[in-house]
Wavefront OBJ file of the C-alpha trace (Angstrom):
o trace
v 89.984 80.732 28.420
v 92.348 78.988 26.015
v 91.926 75.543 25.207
v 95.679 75.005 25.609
v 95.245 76.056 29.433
v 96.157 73.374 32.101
v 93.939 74.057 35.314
v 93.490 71.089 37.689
v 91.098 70.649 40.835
v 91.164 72.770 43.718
v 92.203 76.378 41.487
v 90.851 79.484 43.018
v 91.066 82.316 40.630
v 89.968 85.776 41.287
v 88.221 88.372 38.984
v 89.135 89.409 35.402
v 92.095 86.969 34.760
v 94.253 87.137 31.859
v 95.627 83.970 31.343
v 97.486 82.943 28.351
v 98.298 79.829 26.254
v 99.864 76.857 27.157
v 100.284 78.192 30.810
v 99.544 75.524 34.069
v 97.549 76.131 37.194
v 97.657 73.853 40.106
v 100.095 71.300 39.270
v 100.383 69.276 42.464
v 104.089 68.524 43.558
v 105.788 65.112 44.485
v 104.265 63.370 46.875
v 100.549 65.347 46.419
v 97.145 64.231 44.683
v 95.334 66.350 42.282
v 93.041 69.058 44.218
v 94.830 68.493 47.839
v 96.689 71.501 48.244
v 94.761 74.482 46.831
v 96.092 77.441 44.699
v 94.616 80.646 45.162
v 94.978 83.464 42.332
v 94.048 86.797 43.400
v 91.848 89.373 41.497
v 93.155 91.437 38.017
v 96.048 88.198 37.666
v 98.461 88.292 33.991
v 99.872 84.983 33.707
v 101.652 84.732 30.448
v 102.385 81.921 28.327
v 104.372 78.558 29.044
v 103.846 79.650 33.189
v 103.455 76.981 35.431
v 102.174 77.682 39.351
v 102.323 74.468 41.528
v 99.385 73.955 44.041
v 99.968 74.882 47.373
v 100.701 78.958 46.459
v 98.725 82.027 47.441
v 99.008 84.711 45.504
v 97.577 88.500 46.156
v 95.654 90.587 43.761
v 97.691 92.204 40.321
v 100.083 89.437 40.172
v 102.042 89.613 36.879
v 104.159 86.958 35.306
v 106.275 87.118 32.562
v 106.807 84.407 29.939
v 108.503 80.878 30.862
v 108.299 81.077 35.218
v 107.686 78.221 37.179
v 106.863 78.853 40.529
v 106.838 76.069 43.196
v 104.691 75.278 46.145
v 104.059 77.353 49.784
v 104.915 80.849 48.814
v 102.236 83.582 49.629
v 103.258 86.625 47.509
v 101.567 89.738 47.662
v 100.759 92.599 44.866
v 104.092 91.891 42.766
v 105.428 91.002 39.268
v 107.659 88.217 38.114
v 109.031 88.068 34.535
v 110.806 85.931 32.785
v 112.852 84.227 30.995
v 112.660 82.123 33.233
v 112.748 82.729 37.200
v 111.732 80.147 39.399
v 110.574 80.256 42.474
v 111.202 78.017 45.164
v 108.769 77.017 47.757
v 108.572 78.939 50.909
v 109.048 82.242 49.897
v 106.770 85.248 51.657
v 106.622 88.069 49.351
v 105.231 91.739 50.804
v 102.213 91.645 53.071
v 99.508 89.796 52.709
v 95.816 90.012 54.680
v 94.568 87.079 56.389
v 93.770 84.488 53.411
v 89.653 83.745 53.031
v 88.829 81.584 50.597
v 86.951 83.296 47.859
v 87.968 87.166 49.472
v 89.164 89.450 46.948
v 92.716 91.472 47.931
v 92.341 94.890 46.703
l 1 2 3 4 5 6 7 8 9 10 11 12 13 14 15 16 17 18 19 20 21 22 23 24 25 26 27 28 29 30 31 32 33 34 35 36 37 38 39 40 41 42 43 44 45 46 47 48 49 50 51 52 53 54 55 56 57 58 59 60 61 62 63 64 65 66 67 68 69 70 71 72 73 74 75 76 77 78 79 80 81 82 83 84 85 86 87 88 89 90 91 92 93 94 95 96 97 98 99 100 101 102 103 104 105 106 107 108
């Protein structure tokens, strides 16, 4: 992992992650503490560089991100890709189907 990657308390991330500089994981919104709302990062995850992905997400297995997106908190996106420059997403958006969230499961 790059030193110049941001991941606070309370990140779940799957299997083989590539994650690249200067991206953030877990940033808690307004009005949240470090680690309270959890972010869960499926299996097989690109997250490119200068990417930040609030706490309070779930995200499915062979989620791609381009460069420069900021997505907020409560979404729960399935198997999809976002590039950039720069979409953000807002909170409470559902994205494709997603199986009943266990912590630690892998969504393949």
């Amino acid at each position: 992992m790059d030193k110049n990657v941001i991941i606070y308390k309370n990140v779940i991330i799957g299997l083989n992650p590539q994650i690249s500089p200067f991206t953030i994981l877990g940033k808690p919104p307004l009005g949240k503490s470090e680690g309270e709302l959890e972010l869960f990062i499926g299996d097989n995850a690109t997250i490119r560089s200068f990417t930040t992905i609030y706490a309070g997400n779930i995200i499915g297995c062979r989620f791609s991100t381009g460069q420069n997106v900021s997505i907020r908190e409560n979404n729960k996106l399935a198997i999809m890709s976002v590039s950039g420059p720069p979409p953000y997403l807002n909170s409470r958006i559902l994205s494709g189907i997603i199986p009943e969230y266990i912590p630690g499961a892998s969504w393949k």
